[in-house]
C-alpha positions, 0 to 999 in steps of 0.5 A: 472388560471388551465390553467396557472398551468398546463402549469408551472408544464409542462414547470417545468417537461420539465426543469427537463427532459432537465437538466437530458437529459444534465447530462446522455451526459456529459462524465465520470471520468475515475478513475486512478491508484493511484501513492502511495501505503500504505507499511508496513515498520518496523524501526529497530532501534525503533523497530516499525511496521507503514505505509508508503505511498511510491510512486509506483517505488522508493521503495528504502530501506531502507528509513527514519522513523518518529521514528528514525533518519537516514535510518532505515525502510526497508520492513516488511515481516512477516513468515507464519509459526511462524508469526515472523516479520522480514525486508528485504535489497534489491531490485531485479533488474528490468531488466535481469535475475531474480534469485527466489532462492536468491531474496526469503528471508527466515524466521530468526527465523524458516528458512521458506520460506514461508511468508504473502503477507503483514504482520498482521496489526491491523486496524486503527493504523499508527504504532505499537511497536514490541519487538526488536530487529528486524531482517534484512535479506539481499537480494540478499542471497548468492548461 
């Protein structure tokens, strides 16, 4: 009867290190970069600030918003000096000469042009009202 024990637990633990043996050879997920993005976008006509997942690419503003009908949300950017919110109308072109100077939106407000690399969001909320109304700075700036 110890005999028959002993070999169980043997043929259990060589099961055991087989199956472990199995796993170490299967091959590994490669993770992929996601093809959304979480935006921080702001509706002017409703004067809220929300996220929006966008696909990578098609970052075409403004878009639509689930707070006002129509295209309404444009690109929040918030001023690293006096914190004001404001949006941005425009995309650089993607190909061709790239022009920093006008493509670089300044603050309405104080006329900085120094801005957060995405706006001050608090923690899990999707939207958040802002006291309007909510400036729109249009890219390209004129030279």
């Amino acid at each position: 009867m110890n005999q028959k024990l002993k070999l169980a637990v043997l043929v259990i633990v060589i099961v055991i290190a087989i199956g472990f043996m199995i796993k170490q050879f299967q091959p590994k997920k490669i993770s992929t970069p996601p093809d959304t993005v979480e935006e921080i976008l702001v509706d002017v006509k409703a004067n809220k600030l929300f996220l929006k997942s966008v696909k990578i690419g098609t970052g075409a503003y403004p878009t639509t918003s689930p707070f006002s009908e129509g295209n309404n949300a444009y690109l929040a950017v918030q001023c690293a000096d006096c914190k004001a919110l404001f949006a941005v109308q425009g995309q650089p072109p993607m190909e061709g000469p790239f022009d920093l100077e006008i493509w670089t939106p300044a603050c309405p407000v104080c006329g900085s042009k120094n801005f957060l690399p995405k706006p001050e969001f608090p923690a899990g909320k999707k939207s958040v009202d802002l006291p309007g109304p909510v400036h729109v700075v249009k890219l390209p700036l004129k030279k």
